[in-house]
N, C-alpha and C positions, 0 to 999 in steps of 0.2 A: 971432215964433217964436224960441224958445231955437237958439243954437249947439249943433252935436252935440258939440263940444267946447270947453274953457276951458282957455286958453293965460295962463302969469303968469310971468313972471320976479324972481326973489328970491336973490341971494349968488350969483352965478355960474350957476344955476342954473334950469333950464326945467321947470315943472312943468304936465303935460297930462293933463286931466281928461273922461276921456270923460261926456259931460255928458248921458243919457237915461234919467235913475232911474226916469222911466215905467216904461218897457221893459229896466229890469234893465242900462241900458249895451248892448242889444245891437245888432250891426251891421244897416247900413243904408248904400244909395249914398251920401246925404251923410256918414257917418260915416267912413265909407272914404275919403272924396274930402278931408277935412277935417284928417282925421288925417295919411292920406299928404303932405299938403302939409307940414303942420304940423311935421313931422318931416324933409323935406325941407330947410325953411329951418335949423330947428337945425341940423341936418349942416354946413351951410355958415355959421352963425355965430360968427364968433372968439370973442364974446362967451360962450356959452354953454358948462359946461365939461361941466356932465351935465344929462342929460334922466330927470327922472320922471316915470313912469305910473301913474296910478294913474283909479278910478272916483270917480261923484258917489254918493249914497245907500250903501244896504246893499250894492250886488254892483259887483264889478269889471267883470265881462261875460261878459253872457250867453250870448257866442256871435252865430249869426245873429236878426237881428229875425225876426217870426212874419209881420207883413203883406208883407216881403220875401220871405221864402220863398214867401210864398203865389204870389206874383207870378213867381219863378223855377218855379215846377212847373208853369205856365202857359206858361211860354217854351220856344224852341225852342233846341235843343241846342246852336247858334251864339252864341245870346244868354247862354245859361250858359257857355258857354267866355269869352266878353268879362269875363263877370260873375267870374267865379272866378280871371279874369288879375286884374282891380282889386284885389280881394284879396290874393292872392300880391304883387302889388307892393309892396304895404302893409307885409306882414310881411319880406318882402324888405328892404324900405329900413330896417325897424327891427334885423334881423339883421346889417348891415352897414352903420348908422350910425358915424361915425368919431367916435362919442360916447360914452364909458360913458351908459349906462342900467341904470335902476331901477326894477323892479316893485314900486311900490305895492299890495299885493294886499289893500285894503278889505274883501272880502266873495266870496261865489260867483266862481268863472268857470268855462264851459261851451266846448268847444267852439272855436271862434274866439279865445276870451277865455284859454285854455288856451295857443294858439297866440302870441298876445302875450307871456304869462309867458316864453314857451321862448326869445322871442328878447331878450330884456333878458339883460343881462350880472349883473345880480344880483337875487335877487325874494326879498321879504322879505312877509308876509301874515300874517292875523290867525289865532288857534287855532279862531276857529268857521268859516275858511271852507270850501267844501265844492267840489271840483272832479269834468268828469264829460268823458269825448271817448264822446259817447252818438251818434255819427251811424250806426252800423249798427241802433242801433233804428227808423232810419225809411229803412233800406234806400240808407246813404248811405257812405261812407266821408270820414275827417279827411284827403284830400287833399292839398292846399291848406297845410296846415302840419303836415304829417306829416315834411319835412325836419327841421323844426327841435326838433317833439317828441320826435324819438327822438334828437337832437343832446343833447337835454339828459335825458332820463329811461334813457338807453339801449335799445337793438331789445328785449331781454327782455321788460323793464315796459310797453313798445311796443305786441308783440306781444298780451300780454294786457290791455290796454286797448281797446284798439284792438274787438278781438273781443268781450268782453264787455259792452263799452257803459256799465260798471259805475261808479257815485259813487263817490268816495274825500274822506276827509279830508284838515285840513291836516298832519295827522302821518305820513299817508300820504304827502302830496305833498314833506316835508322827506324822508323816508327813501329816495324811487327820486331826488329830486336835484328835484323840479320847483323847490323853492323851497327858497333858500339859509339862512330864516331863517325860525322859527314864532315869535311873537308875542300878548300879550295886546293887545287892542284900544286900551288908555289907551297902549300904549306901543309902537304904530307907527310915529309921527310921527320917536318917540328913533333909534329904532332907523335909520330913514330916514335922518336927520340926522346917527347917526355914521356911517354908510357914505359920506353925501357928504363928509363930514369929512375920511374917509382917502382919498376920490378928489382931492378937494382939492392933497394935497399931492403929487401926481405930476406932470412932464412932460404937459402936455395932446397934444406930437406924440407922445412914449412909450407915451405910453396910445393914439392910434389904430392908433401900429406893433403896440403889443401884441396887440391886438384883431386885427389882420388876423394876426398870427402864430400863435396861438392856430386861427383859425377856417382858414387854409393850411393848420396842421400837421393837423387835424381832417379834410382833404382838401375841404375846405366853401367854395371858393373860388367866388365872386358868380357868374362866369358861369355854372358847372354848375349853379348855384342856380336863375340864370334859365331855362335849361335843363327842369330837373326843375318849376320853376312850368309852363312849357308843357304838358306832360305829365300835371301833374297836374290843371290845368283843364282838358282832354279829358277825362281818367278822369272827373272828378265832374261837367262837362256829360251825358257818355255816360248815368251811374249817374242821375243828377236824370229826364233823360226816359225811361229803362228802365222795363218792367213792376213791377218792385219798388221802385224809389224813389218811383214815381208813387203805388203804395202805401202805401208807408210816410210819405211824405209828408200822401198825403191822409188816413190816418189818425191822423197826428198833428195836423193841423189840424182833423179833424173829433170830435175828442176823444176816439177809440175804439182798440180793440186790431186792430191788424192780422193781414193774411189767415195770416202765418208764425205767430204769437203761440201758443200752446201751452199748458196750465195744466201748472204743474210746475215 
């Protein structure tokens, strides 16, 4: 069985491949469990001066897997708190990596996968990819990495994402700030490689002082972070086993329009 992800070291540099093109890149306990490590070690390796992110196939990531979810709508609101802390950790550790990082942004990301772009320090992605924070379609809310999304898109664009559920492009995602850098597809790689280029020539402790100065003055200091992760894995435990999520849930999985759905 494939690794959920693909770890390679090249010029300084950690490049991590979420590795489930089946499934669009999208999360799963191992993926979660895999990556947070993965990422953990970088933190702590001299060696390593940046870390990138990016997907295997066409999409970056898809957000949550489908047979995971199915599995959390079946769980009891305890087991989705557990579940939704793992998560948070995830993005957690990538939001205050003492590492520049780099969003590789391959193709689509949804949801979770939205959630990773917001916490890289710089995200750079192709002009077809197509992003979407769709969880109040299935009666759910972006939680879980809703610090960081609005860190980086601002509460405005937040606000009407958030509620809408709505797709957007990549010219979408350059203009509210999701992504620092839109891109033809032959010429992602370039683009990649000059940004490590100019991280290259910085102070490697500089750049982590910077990074916690930056996210201090931002008021986004790691505890309150871990904080607000608690909180918000309550909220989306709470929402998962409520009458409406369980709906919206089971009628995304069941391939049909839910009981709210409306024509119009």
């Amino acid at each position: 069985m494939n690794s959920p992800i693909q770890v390679a070291s090249y010029a300084g540099s950690l490049r991590i491949t979420l590795n489930r093109p089946q499934v669009h890149n999208a999360f799963d306990d191992g993926l979660i469990a895999e990556l947070t490590a993965a990422l953990e070690d970088a933190g702590r390796d001299a060696g390593v001066r940046v870390v990138v992110l990016t997907g295997e196939g066409a999409s970056f990531s898809a957000g949550a897997d489908l047979n995971w979810m199915r599995g959390m709508a079946s769980a009891s609101e305890a087991e989705n708190r557990e579940d939704s802390l793992r998560l948070a950790r995830l993005m957690r550790t990538l939001q205050y990596l003492p590492k520049p990082t780099i969003a590789r942004v391959n193709g689509a990301a949804y949801g979770g996968g939205v959630g990773l772009i917001a916490c890289c320090d710089i995200a750079i992605g192709v002009s077809g990819a197509r992003f979407g924070l769709t969880e109040v379609k299935l009666g759910l809310v972006p939680a879980v990495i809703s610090p960081y999304v609005i860190h980086a898109i601002g509460l405005r664009q937040a606000r009407r994402l958030f509620l809408t559920g709505e797709l957007f492009d990549a010219a979408t995602a350059l203009q509210i700030g999701l992504l620092h850098q839109c891109v033809a597809p032959e010429q992602l790689d370039e683009a990649v490689d000059a940004a490590r280029a100019l991280l290259a020539k910085a102070g490697p402790v500089a750049q982590a002082e910077a990074k916690r100065l930056a996210l201090r003055m931002a008021d986004a200091d790691e505890a309150e972070a871990e904080r607000l992760d608690v909180e918000n894995a309550a909220l989306i435990a709470r929402l998962r086993v409520s009458a409406e999520g369980q709906e919206g849930l089971g009628a995304f999985l069941g391939k049909r329009a839910a009981a709210w759905c409306t024509p119009g």
